[in-house]
N, C-alpha and C positions, 0 to 999 in steps of 0.2 A: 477588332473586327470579329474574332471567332467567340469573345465572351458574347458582343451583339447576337450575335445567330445564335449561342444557346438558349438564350435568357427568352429569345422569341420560340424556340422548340422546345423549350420545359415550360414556358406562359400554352403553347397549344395542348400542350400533355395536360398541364392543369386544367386544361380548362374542358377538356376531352373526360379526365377522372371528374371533376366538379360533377359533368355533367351528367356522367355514367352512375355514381353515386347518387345523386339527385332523383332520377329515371327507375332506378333499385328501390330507393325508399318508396316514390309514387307506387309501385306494383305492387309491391308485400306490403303495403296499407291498403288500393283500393281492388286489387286482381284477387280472388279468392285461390284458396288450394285447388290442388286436382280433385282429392276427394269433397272436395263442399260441390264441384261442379260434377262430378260422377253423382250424387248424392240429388240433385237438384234435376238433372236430366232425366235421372232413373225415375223421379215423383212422379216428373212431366208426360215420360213414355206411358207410366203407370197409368193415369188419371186419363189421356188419351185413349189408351185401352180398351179402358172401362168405357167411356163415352161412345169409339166406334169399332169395339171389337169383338161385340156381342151381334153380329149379324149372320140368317141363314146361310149353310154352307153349300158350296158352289160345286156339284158332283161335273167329273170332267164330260160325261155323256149331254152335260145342257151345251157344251162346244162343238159342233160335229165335223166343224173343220178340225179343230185341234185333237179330237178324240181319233180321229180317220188319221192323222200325221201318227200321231203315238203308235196306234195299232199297226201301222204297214211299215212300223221306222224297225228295221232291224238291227240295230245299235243298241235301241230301244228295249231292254229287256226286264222292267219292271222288276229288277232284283233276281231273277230267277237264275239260280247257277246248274248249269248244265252241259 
């Protein structure tokens, strides 16, 4: 009885490695490195960039709500140490 039960929990282990080994190989053949994906983002942000990142810039006084928060926020100290 007890050879029964191993032979069925080393057929699941096998077949658990089989599978895990199998799952290993599919990724390090079709999943690239991290650097080929760092590499491939960075082109992507790049080329985006360029397309919409050359546009006039936005001075806070075209907001007059958000400019009126800023100036009355006294947390708010534009850097200034004092």
């Amino acid at each position: 009885m007890n050879e029964k039960k191993n032979e069925e929990v080393r057929g699941t282990f096998e077949f658990l490695k089989d599978w895990g080994d199998a799952l290993t190989r599919w990724t390090e053949r079709w999943i690239p490195d991290a650097l080929v994906i760092v590499i491939i983002l960075s082109f992507v942000a790049y080329v985006l960039a360029l397309i919409w990142g050359f546009k006039p810039e936005v001075e806070i006084a075209d907001h007059p709500r958000v400019a009126a928060k800023v100036c009355n926020d006294p947390e708010f100290d534009l850097g200034v140490v004092g």
